[in-house]
C-alpha positions, 0 to 999 in steps of 0.5 A: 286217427284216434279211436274215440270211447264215448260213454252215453248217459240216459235214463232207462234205455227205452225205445224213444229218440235218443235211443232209437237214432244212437242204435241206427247211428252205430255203424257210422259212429264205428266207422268214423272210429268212435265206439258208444257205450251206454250208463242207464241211470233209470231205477231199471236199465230198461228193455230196449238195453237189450239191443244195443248188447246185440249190437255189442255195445258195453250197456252199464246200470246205475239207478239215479240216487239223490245222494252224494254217495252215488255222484261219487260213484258216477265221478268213479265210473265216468273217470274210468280211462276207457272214456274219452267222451263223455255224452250226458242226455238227460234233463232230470239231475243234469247239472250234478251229471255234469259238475261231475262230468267235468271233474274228469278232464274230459271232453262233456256234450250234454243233448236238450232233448225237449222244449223246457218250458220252465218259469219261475224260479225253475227256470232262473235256477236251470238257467244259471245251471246250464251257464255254469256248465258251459262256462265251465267247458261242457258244450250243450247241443240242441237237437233242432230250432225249436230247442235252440231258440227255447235254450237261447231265449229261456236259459241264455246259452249257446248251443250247437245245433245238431238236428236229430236224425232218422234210420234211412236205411230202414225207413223209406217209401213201401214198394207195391209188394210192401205196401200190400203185404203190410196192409193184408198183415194188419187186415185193412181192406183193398181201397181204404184210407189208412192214417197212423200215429206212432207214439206212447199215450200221454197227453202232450200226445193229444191222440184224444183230438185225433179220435174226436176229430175222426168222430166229427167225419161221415163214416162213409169218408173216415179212415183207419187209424193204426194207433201204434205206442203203448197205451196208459193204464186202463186204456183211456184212448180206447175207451174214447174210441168205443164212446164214439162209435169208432168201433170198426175205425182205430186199431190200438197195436201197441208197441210195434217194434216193425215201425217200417212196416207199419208206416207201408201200409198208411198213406198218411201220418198224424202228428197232433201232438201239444209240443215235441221236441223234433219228432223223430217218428214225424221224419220217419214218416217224411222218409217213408214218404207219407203224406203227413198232417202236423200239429202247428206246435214247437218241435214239428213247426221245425219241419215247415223250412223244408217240407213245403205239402205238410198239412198244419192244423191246431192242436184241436180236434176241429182243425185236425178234422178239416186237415183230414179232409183236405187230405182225403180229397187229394188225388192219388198222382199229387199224394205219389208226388209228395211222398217221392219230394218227402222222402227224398228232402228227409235223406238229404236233411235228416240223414243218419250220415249227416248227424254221425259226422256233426256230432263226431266234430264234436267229440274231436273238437277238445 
């Protein structure tokens, strides 16, 4: 069987989904005899390149140019021989990526990573790019229902569906030694309710509601929140937190790059997010076997097929306080429950196996 280059091109390489699963799937892909290489196309090459050169993939910089000169340069370097596959990842200049892509005669799959909501003239131009390039031979994957129903409704294409995937060797549910040790790490007290949100500030996030939903609770009944992602300038959120006298309740922790560990000393996970893509911190944290609380929207909706105790809510800080509470009266036997039929349904449906082989079907199929 032939061995496979496929050469992956992103934005700046940051430790956000796409990266995140494509690192955890490396030993996978090099077992089934496909060897990723990366283009970074952000004005930086990013921080997270520096892991996938650890793991000894070729990492190449082009910062995104609106001129000819640089599509050139792309068509150049993406005709090089050692590419057998091209993989395109990004929304910003999708189109010229791909025109270019094509160009080469090789096999191209371009990932919708996000629910575009585009309209207008936007969405009729994007629509009639996507139909060109799939006319023309590329092959869009959408990475899970909401995203497919979005591209076949809005845009009038016909992705395959390859829903995103988690790193199931890492992520799985906290043994009482783990448990403790994570929780004593980050000082939380023996016998507190701790809920954790992992992801970058910004307001499709919707971590305000969450804040204002722990404000409506009685402090005798509040949690912990670990807030884990990089914050906005000015710390906007934290701000939020001292106004509400959350003071001794939220512990903002930045990036944490020991998401495991994190999620070990949580029994819940918030997800109150304004839309999502799929939500691979969502399914991290279904692998880990936490209880978890969702956001009814685009993206995490996706979930409800095959998780049958999540708690939905609105994206609202009213309903995302009555979701806690519901949470918070749940007995310890019917949370060990949840977290055993979570983690076990996350590995059988999200399984890092299961997405390497869909896409290597893809990467053969030319």
């Amino acid at each position: 069987m032939k061995r496979l280059r496929v050469l992956h091109v992103l934005g700046e390489i940051k430790p956000s989904g796409a990266e995140v699963m494509l690192l955890a799937a490396l030993p996978g892909f090099r077992a089934a005899g496909v060897e990723p290489a990366l283009l970074a196309t952000g004005a930086a090459k990013g921080d997270f390149a520096a892991r996938f050169e650890a793991a000894g993939c070729e990492v190449l910089h082009l910062p995104l140019r609106r001129a000819p000169a640089f599509f050139w340069q792309v068509y150049r370097l993406l005709r090089d021989p050692r590419w057998d596959v091209i993989h395109l990842h990004t929304e910003r200049a999708n189109f010229y990526f791909g025109v270019v892509a094509l160009a080469t005669g090789k096999t191209v799959i371009r990932t919708v990573h996000n629910v575009f909501s585009f309209e207008g003239a936007l969405r009729r131009r994007r629509g009639l790019q996507r139909r060109t390039l799939e006319r023309f031979g590329l092959r869009h994957v959408a990475i899970g229902q909401s995203v497919l129903a979005n591209e076949v409704g809005r845009f009038g294409i016909r992705p395959a569906l390859v829903d995103n995937w988690f790193d199931d060797a890492s992520f799985a549910p906290a043994t009482p030694d783990e448990r403790s040790e994570a929780r004593s790490g980050l000082g939380v007290e023996p016998g507190r309710f701790v809920i954790a949100s992992v992801g970058n500030c910004s307001d499709v996030k919707n971590h305000k509601s969450l804040l204002h939903a722990l404000a409506e609770l009685p402090p005798e009944l509040r949690p912990m929140y670990l807030h884990a992602g990089i914050e906005e300038p000015g710390a906007p959120e934290r701000e939020l937190a001292a106004e509400l006298g959350l003071h001794g309740d939220v512990r903002f922790l930045g990036a944490v790059r020991d998401v495991p560990g994190l999620l070990h000393a949580a029994d819940a996970f918030v997800m109150p997010s304004l839309y999502e893509g799929f939500g691979v911190a969502a399914v991290e944290a279904l692998g880990s076997g936490l209880s978890a609380i969702f956001a009814d929207v685009p993206g995490l909706c996706d979930f409800k097929a095959r998780f049958h105790d999540i708690v939905y809510c609105e994206p609202k800080a009213a309903s995302i306080a009555t979701a806690l509470q519901r949470l918070l009266r749940l007995p310890a036997a019917e949370r060990a429950r949840i977290a055993s039929t979570q983690a076990e349904c996350a590995r059988r449906h999200y399984g890092t196996e299961r997405g390497v082989q869909q896409y290597v079907k893809l990467y053969r199929k030319s």
